[in-house]
VEXTI-287427 format. One record per residue: residue in one letter; residue number from 1; y, z, x of N, C-alpha, C in turn. Coordinates in Angstrom, 2 decimals, m for minus. Atoms other than C-alpha are relative to their C-alpha. Last residue first. Example, Ala and Ser with C-alpha at 12.3 -4.5 7.8 and 13.67 -1.06 7.14 Angstrom:
<nodes>
 residuo num     n.v     n.w     n.u    ca.v    ca.w    ca.u     c.v     c.w     c.u
       s   2   m1.19   m0.06   m0.82   m1.06    7.14   13.67    1.09    0.73   m0.77
       a   1   m1.19    0.00    0.89   m4.50    7.80   12.30    1.20    0.00    0.90
</nodes>
This chain:
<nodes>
 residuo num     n.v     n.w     n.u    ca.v    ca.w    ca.u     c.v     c.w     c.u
       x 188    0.66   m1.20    0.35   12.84   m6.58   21.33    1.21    0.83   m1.20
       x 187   m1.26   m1.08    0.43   14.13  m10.24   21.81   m0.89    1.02   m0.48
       x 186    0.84   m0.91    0.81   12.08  m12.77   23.69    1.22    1.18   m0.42
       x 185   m0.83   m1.31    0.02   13.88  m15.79   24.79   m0.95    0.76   m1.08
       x 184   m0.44   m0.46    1.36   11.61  m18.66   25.57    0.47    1.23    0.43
       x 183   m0.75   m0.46   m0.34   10.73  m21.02   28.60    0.51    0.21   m1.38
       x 182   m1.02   m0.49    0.09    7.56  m22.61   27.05    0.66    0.83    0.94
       x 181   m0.85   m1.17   m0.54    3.91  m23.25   28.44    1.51   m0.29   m0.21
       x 180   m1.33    0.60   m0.87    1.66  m25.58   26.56    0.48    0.93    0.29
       x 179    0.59    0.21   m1.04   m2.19  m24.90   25.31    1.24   m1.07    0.75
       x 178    0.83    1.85    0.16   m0.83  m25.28   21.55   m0.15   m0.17    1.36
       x 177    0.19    0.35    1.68    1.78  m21.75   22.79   m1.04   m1.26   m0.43
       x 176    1.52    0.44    0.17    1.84  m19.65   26.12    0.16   m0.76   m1.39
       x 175    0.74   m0.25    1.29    5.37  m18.35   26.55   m0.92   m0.92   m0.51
       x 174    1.18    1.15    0.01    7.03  m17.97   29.77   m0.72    0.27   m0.93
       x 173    0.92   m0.11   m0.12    9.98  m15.48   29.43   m0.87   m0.78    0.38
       x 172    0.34    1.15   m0.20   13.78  m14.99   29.29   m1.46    0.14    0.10
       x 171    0.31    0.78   m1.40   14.90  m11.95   28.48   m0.70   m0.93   m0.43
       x 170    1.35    0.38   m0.03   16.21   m9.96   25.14    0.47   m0.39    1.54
       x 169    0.19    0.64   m1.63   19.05   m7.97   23.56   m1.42   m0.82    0.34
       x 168    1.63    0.90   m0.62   19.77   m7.50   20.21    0.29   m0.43    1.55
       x 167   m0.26    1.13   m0.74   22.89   m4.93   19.31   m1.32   m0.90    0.25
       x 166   m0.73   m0.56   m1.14   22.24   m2.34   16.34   m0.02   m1.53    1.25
       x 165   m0.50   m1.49   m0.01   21.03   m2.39   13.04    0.86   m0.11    0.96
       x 164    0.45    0.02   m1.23   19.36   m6.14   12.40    1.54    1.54   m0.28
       x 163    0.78   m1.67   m0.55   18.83   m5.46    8.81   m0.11    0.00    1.29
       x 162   m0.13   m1.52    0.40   21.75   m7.31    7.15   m1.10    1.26    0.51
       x 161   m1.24   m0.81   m0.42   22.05  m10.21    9.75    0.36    0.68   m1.11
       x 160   m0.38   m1.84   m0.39   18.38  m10.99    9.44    1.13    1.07    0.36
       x 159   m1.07   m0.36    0.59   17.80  m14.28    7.93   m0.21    1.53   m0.11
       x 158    0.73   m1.27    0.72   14.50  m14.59   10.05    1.40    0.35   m1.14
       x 157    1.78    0.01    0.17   15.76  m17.71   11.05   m0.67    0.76   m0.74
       x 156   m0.13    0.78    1.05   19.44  m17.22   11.31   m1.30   m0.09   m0.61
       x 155   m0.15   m1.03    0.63   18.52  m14.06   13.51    0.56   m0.86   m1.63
       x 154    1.15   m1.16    0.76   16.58  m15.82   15.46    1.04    0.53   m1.06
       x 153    1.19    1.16    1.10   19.15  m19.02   15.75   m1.03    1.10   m0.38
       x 152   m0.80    0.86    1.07   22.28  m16.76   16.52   m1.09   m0.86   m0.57
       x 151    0.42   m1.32    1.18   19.91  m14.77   18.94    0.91   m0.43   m1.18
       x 150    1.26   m0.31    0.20   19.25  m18.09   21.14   m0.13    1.05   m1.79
       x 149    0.48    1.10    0.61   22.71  m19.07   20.94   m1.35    0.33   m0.42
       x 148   m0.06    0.30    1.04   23.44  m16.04   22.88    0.08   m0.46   m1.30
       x 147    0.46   m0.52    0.14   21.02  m16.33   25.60    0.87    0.26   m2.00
       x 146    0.04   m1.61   m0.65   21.95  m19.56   26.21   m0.51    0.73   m0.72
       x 145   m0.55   m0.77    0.73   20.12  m22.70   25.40    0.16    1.67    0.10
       x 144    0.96   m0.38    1.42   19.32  m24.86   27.57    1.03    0.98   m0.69
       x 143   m0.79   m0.79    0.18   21.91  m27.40   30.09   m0.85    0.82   m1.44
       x 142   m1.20   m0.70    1.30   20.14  m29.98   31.16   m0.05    1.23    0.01
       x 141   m1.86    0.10   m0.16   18.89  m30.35   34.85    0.75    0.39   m1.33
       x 140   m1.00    1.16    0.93   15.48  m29.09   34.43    1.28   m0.25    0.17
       x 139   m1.66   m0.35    0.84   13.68  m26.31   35.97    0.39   m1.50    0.20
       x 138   m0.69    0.64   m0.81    9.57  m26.92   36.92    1.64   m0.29   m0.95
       x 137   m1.13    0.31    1.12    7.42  m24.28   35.84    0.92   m0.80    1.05
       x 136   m1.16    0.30   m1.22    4.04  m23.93   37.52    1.07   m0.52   m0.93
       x 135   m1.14   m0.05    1.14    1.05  m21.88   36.23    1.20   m0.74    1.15
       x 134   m0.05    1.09    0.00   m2.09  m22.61   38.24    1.13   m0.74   m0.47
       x 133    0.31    0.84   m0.75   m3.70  m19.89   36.65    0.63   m1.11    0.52
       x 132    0.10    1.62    0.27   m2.67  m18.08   33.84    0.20   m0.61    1.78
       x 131   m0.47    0.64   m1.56   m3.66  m14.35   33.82   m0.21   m1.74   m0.34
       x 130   m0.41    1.80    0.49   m4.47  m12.77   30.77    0.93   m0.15    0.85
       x 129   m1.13    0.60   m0.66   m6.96   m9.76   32.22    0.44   m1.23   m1.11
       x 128   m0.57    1.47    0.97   m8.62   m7.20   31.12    1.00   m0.26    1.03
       x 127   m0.89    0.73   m0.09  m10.75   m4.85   33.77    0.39   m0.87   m0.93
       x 126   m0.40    0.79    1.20  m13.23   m2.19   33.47    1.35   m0.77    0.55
       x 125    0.79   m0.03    0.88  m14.90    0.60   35.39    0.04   m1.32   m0.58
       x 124   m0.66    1.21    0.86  m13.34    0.47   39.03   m1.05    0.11   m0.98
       x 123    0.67    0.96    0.06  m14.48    3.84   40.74    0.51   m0.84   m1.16
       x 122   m0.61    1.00   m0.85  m11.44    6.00   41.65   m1.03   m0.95    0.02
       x 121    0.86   m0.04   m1.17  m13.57    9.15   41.28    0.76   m1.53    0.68
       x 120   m0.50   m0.88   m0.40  m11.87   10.20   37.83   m0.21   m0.11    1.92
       x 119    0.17   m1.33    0.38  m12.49    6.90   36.34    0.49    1.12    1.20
       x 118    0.67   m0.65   m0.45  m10.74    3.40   36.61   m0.49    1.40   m0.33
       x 117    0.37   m1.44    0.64   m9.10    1.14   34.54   m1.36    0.52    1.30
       x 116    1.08   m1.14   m1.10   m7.27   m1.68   36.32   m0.95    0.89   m0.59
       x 115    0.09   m1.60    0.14   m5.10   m3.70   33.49   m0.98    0.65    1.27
       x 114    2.03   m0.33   m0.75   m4.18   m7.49   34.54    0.35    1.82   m0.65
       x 113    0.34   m1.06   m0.39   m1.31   m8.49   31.98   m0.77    0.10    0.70
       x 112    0.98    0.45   m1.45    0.12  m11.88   31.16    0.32    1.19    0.72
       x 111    1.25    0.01    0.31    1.49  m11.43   27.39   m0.85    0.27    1.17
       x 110    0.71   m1.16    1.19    4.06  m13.23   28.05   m1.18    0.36   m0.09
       x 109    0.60    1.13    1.10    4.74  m14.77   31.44   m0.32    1.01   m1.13
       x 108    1.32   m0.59    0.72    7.57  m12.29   32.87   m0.77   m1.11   m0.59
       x 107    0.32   m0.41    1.84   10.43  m14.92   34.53   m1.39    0.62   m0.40
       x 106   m0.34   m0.87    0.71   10.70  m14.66   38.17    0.30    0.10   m1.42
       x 105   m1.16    0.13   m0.16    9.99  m18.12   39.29    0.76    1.19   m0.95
       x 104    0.13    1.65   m0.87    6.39  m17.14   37.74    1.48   m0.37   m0.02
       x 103   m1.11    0.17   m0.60    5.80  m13.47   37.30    0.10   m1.50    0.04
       x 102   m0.23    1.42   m0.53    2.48  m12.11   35.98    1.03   m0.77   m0.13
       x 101   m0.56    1.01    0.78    2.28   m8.20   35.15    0.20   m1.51    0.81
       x 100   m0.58    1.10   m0.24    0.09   m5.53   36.03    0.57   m1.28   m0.59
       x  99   m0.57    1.20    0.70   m1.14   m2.38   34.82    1.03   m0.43    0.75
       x  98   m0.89    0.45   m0.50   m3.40    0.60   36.33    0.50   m1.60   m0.70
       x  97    0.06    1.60   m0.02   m5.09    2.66   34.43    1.27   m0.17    0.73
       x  96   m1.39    0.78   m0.07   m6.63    6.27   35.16    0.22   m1.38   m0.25
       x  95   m0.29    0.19   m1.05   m9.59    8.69   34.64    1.49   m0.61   m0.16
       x  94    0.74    0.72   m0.97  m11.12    9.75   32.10    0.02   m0.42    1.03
       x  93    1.02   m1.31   m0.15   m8.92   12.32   30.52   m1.30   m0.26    0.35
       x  92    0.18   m0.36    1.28   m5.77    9.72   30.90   m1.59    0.96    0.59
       x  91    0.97   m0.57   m0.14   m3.55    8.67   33.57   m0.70    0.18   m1.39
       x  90   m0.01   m1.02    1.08   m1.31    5.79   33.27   m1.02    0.87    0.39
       x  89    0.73   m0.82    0.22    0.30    3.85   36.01   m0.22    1.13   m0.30
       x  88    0.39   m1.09    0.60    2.48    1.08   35.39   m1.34    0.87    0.47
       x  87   m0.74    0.10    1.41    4.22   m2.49   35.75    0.05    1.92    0.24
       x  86    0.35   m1.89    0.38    2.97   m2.99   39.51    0.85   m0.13   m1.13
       x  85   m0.68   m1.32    0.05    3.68   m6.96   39.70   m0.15    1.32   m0.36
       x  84    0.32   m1.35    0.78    1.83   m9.95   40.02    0.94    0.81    0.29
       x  83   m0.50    0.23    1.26    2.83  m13.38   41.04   m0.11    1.11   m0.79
       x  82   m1.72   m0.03   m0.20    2.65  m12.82   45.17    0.34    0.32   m1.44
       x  81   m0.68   m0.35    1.15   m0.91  m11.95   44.56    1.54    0.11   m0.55
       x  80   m1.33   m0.63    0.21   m1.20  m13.32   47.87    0.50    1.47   m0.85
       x  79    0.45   m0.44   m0.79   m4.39  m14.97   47.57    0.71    1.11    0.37
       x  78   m0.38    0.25   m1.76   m3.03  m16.37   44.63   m0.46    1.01    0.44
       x  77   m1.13   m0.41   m0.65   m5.36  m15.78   41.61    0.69   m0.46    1.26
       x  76   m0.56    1.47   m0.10   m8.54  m17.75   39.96    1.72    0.75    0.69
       x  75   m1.11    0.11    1.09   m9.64  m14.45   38.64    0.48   m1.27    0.20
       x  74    0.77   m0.59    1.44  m13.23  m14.81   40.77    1.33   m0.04   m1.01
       x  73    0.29    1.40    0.53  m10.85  m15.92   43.77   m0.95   m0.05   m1.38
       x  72   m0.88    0.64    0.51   m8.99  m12.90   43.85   m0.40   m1.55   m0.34
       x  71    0.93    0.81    0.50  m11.63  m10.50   44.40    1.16   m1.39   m0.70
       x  70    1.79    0.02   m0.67  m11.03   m8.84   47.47   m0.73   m1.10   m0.84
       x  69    0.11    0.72   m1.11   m7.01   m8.82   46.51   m1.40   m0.76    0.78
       x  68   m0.38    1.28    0.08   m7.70   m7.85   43.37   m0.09   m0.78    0.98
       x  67    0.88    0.48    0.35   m9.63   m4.69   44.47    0.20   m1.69   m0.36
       x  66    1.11    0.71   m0.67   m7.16   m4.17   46.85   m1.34   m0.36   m0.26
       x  65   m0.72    1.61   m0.59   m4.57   m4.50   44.42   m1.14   m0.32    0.99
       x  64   m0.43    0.82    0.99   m6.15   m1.71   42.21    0.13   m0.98    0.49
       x  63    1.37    0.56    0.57   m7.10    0.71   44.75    0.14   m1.40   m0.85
       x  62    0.73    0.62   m1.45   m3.52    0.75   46.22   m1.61   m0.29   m0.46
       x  61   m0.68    1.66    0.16   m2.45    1.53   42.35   m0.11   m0.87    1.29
       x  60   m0.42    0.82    0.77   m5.04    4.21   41.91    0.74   m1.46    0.13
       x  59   m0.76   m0.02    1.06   m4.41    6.11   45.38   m0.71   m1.15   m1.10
       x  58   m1.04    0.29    0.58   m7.32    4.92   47.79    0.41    1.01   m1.23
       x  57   m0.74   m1.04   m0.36  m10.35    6.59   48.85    1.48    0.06   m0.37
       x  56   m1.59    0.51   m0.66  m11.89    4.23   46.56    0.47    1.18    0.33
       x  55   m0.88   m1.06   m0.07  m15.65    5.08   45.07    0.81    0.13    1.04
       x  54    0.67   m1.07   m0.55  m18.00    2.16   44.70    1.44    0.51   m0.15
       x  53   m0.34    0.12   m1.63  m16.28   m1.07   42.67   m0.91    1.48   m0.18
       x  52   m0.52    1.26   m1.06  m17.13   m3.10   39.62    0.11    0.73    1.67
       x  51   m0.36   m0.21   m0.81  m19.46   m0.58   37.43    0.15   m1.46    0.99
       x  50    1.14   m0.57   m0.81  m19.40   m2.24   34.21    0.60    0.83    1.30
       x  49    0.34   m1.39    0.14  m16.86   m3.85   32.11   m1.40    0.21    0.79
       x  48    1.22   m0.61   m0.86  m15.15   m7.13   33.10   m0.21    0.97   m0.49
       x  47    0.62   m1.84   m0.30  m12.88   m8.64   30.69   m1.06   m0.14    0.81
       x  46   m0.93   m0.99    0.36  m10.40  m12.00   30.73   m0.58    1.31   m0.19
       x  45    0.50   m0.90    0.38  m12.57  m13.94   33.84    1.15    0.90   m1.70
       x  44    0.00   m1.35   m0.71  m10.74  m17.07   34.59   m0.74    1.30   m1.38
       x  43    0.31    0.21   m0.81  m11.24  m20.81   33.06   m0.38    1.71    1.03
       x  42   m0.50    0.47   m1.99   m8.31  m21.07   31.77   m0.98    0.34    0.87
       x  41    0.09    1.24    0.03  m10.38  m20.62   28.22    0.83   m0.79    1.09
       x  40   m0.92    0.83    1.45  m11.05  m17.29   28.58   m0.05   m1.26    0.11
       x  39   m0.83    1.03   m0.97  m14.30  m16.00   30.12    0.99   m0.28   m0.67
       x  38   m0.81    1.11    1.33  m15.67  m12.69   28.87    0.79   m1.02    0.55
       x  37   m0.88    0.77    0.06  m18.02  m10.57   31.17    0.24   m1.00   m0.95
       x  36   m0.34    1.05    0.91  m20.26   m7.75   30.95    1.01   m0.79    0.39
       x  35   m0.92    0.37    0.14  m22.51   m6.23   34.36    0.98   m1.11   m1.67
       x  34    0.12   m0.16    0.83  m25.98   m5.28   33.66    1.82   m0.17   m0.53
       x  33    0.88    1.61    0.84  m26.71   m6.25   37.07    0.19    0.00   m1.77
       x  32    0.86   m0.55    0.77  m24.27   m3.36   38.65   m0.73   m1.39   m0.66
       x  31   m0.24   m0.49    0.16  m23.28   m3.38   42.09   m0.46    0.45   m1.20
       x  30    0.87   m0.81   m0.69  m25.09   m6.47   43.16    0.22    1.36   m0.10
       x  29    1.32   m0.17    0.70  m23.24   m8.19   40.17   m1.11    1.03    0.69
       x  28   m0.46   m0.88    0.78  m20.20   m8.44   41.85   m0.54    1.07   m0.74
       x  27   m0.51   m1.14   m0.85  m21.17  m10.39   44.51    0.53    1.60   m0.77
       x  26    1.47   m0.89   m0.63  m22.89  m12.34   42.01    0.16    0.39    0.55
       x  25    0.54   m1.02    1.49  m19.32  m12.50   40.07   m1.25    0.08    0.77
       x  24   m0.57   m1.13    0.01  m17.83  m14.05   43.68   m0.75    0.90   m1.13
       x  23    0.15   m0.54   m1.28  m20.18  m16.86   43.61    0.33    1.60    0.09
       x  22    1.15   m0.49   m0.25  m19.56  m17.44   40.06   m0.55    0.80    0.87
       x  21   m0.36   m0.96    0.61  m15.92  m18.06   41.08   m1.50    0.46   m0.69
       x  20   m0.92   m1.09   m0.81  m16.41  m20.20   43.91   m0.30    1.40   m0.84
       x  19    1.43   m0.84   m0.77  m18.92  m22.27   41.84    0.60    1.20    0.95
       x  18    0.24    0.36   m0.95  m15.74  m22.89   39.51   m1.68    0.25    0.66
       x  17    0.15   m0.99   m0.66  m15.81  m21.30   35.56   m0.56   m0.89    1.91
       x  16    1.39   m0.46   m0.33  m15.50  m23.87   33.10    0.50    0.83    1.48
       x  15    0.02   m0.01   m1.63  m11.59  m24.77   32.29   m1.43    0.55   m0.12
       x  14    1.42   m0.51    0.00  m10.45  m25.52   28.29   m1.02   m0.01    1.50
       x  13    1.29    0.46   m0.01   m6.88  m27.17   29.11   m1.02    0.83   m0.28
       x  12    0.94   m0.91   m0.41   m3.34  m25.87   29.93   m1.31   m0.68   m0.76
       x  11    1.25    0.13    1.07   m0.31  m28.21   29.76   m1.01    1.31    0.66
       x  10    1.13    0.79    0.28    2.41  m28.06   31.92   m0.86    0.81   m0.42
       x   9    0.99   m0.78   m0.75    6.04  m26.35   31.70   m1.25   m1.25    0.03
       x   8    1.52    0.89    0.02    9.13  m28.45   31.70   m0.57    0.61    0.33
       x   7    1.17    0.09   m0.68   12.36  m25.61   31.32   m1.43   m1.29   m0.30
       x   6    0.21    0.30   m1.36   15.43  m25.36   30.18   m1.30   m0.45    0.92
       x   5   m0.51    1.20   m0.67   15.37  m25.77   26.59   m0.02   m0.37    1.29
       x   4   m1.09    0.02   m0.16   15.42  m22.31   25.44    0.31   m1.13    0.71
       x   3    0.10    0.88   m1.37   12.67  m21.80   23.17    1.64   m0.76    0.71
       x   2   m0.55    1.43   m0.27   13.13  m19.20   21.08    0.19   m0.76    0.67
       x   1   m0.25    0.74   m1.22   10.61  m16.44   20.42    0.86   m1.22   m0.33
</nodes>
């Protein structure tokens, strides 16, 4: 990753879990009581496993959003989900996943996935999430660092201009780092 100058992100913090968002998990809970959950440190849920939902007449990826949608204050989400995006859906010999991605002033945040997993019946089994909350990037007047500047410093860096093979490309991103948010070029 190289950070590209443009951008002031803000800070991120160690967050306890709202009464809102409790609330919602004992709504959650009446489904199965034996329910697991993992909090991250924004504060929002990052796994659920148990039975989360009854059996969705819905498609997969309409199941998916309107489970979000139902439970959006439990993730700490817009109401909206304006910031998410359909990435993917996978089948497999259990059932299916659905994967989402988190958007902010259209740059991908890294890393910032919701997954869906459901079984053959369209009941919600399992959920990861790294979802950032609250996320707000505010653009800058100077002038950052373009894209190709960027790959002139990776590739100085990694002193890699005998094994980089073929052209480097990348995008712009949001990149989580010391509980700060970057504007960085990711190169695949």
């Amino acid at each position: 990753m190289v950070n590209s100058g443009k951008h002031k992100i803000g800070r991120i913090t160690s967050i306890k879990p709202t009464k809102s968002q409790l609330h919602a998990l004992e709504m959650l809970k009446r489904l199965d009581l034996s329910l697991h959950i993992t909090w991250s440190k924004r504060g929002v849920p990052s796994h659920l496993c148990g039975t989360l939902s009854a059996e969705m007449e819905e498609d997969p990826e309409k199941a998916a959003w309107k489970f979000l949608s139902e439970h959006f204050k439990l993730f700490k989400m817009k109401e909206s989900l304006e910031d998410l995006t359909f990435l993917r859906k996978t089948d497999s010999l259990g059932g299916c996943h659905v994967v989402f991605q988190q958007f902010i002033n259209k740059l991908p945040v890294y890393n910032a996935f919701t997954s869906v997993h459901m079984d053959k019946c369209n009941r919600i089994n399992k959920i990861d999430i790294c979802y950032h909350p609250d996320l707000f990037v505010e653009l800058l007047l100077e002038k950052g660092i373009s894209q190709e500047e960027a790959i002139l410093i990776a590739i100085d860096t990694l002193n890699a201009q005998k094994r980089v093979a073929r052209a480097v490309s990348g995008e712009q991103v949001i990149y989580p780092k010391d509980n700060k948010y970057y504007v960085a070029w990711q190169y695949l």
